[in-house]
Every structure is written in structure tokens, then in C-alpha cells.
DRENVOGU-331225 format. One line per field, with one value per residue (C-alpha): x, y, z; residue in one letter. Coordinates in nm, 3 decimals, padded with zeros to 5 digits, always signed. Example, Ala and Ser with C-alpha at 12.3 -4.5 7.8 and 13.67 -1.06 7.14 Angstrom:
<nodes>
c1	(+01.230|+01.367)
c2	(-00.450|-00.106)
c3	(+00.780|+00.714)
res	(a|s)
</nodes>
This chain:
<nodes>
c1	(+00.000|+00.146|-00.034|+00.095|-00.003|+00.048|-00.042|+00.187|+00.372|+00.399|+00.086|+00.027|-00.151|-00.528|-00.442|-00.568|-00.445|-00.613|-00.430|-00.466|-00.376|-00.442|-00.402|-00.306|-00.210|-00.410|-00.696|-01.007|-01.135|-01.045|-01.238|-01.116|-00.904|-00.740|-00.458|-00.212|+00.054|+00.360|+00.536|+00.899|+00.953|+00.567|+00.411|+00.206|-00.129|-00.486|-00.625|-00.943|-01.059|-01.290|-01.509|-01.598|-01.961|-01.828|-01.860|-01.596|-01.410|-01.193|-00.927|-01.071|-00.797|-00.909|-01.219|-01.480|-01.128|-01.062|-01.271|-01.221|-01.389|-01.305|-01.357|-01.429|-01.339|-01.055|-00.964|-00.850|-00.855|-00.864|-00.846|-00.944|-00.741|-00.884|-00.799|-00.505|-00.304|+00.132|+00.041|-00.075|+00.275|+00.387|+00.437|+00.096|+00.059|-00.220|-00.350|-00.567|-00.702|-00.666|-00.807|-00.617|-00.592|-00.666|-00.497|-00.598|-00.355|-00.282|-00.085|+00.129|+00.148|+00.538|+00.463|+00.424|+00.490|+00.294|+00.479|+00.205|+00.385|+00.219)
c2	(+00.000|+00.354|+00.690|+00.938|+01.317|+01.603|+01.998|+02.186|+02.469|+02.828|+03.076|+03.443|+03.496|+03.498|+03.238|+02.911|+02.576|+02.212|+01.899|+01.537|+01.218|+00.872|+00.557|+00.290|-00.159|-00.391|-00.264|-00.419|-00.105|+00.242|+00.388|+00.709|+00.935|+01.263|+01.557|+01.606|+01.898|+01.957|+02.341|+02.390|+02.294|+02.225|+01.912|+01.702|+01.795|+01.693|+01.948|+01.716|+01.345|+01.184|+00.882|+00.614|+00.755|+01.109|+01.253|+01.520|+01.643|+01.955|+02.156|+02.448|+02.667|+02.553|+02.547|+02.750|+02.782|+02.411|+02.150|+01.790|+01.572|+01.223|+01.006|+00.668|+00.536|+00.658|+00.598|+00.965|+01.226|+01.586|+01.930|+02.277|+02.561|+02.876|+03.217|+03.035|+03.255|+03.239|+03.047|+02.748|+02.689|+02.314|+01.993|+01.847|+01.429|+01.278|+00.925|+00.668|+00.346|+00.041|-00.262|-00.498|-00.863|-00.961|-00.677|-00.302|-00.037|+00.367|+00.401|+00.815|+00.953|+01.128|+01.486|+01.773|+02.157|+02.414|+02.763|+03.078|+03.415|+03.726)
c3	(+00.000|-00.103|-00.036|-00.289|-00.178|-00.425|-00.429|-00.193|-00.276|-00.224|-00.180|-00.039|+00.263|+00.146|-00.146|-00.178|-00.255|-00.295|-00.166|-00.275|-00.152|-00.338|-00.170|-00.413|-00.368|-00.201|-00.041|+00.075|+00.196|+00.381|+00.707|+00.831|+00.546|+00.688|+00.683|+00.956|+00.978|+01.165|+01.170|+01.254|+01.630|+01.691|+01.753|+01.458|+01.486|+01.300|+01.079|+00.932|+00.877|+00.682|+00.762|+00.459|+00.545|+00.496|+00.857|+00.899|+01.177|+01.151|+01.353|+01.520|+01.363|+01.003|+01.057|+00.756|+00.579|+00.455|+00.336|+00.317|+00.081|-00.096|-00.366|-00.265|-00.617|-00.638|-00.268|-00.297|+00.002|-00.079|+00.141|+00.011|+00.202|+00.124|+00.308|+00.393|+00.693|+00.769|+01.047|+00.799|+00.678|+00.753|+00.603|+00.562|+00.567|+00.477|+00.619|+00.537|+00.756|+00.540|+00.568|+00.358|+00.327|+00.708|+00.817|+00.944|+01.000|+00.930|+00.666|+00.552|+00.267|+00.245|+00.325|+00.084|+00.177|+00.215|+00.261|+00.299|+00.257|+00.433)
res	(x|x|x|x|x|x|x|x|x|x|x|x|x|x|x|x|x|x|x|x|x|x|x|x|x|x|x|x|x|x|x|x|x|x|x|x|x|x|x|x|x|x|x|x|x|x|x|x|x|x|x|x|x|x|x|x|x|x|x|x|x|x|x|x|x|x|x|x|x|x|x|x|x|x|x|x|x|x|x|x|x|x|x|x|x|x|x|x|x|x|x|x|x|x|x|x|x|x|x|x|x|x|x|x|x|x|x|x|x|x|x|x|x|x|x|x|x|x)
</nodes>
């Protein structure tokens, strides 16, 4: 199993930017999708998850600025940051719970950038 995130990168304050993370190998199924983040010298903390149902869960810091939404299909996780703020800047990992074979466990995508200039 691989989870393959994409659509970092450099943004003003205000700007927006859409993430996406695809889980791909052998999976029976996926529960709970999501987005972590981790800032220079701060702890990793959860910004939003995702149930297979689509219940959502966000950080109170994020919260009416990002959306997250998937695409069971595709087993594909996705967050909208919009009026994105400095204070967003971090290396954002997505997750996914996989089910696969007999065997369930969280599985991270590699990390992609996000850099928010005021």
C-alpha cells in the first residue's frame, strides 16, 4: 500500500491551494481518510478526517477555511485551504485506515509543503 499526496507549494496569505492524496495496492477497503501537519519545532497535529460515510471532523484553527472531501473510487482524500493565513505553513501528511488482506492499519502519505507568505 502507497499513499501518494500532491499539491503543496507556495501561496500568499489569502491564497488558496487544494491537496490530494491517493491511496493505491491492495486494499479491501479504507475507514477514516485525513490531513495532519507539523510546523517547525511544533508538535504534529490533525487538521481534518474523513469517515468512509463522509462525517468530517476539523481543527478548530481551520475550521470554515478548509474543506475535506473524498472520492471513494478513487480511494482519494482531498483538502481545500482557502484564506489560507502564515500560520498554515507546515508539512501536511495525509492518512488513510486500510483494511487490507486480514490486516488493518494507518498508513502516511510522504509529506508535501505548504509555505504561505504574508
Amino acid at each position: 500500500v502507497q499513499l501518494q499526496a500532491c499539491g503543496g507549494g507556495l501561496v500568499q496569505a489569502g491564497g488558496s491551494l487544494r491537496l490530494s492524496c491517493a491511496a493505491s495496492g491492495s486494499i479491501f477497503s479504507i475507514n477514516s481518510m485525513g490531513w495532519y501537519r507539523q510546523a517547525p519545532g511544533k508538535q504534529r497535529e490533525l487538521v481534518a478526517a474523513i469517515t468512509s460515510g463522509g462525517s468530517t471532523q476539523y481543527a478548530d484553527l481551520v475550521k470554515g477555511r478548509f474543506t475535506i472531501s473524498r472520492d471513494n473510487a478513487k480511494n482519494t482524500v482531498y483538502l481545500q485551504m482557502n484564506s489560507l493565513k502564515v500560520e498554515d505553513t507546515a508539512v501536511y501528511y495525509c492518512y488513510a485506515d486500510i483494511l487490507s488482506a486480514s490486516i488493518s492499519r494507518v498508513w502516511w502519505g510522504q509529506g508535501t509543503q505548504v509555505t504561505v507568505s504574508s
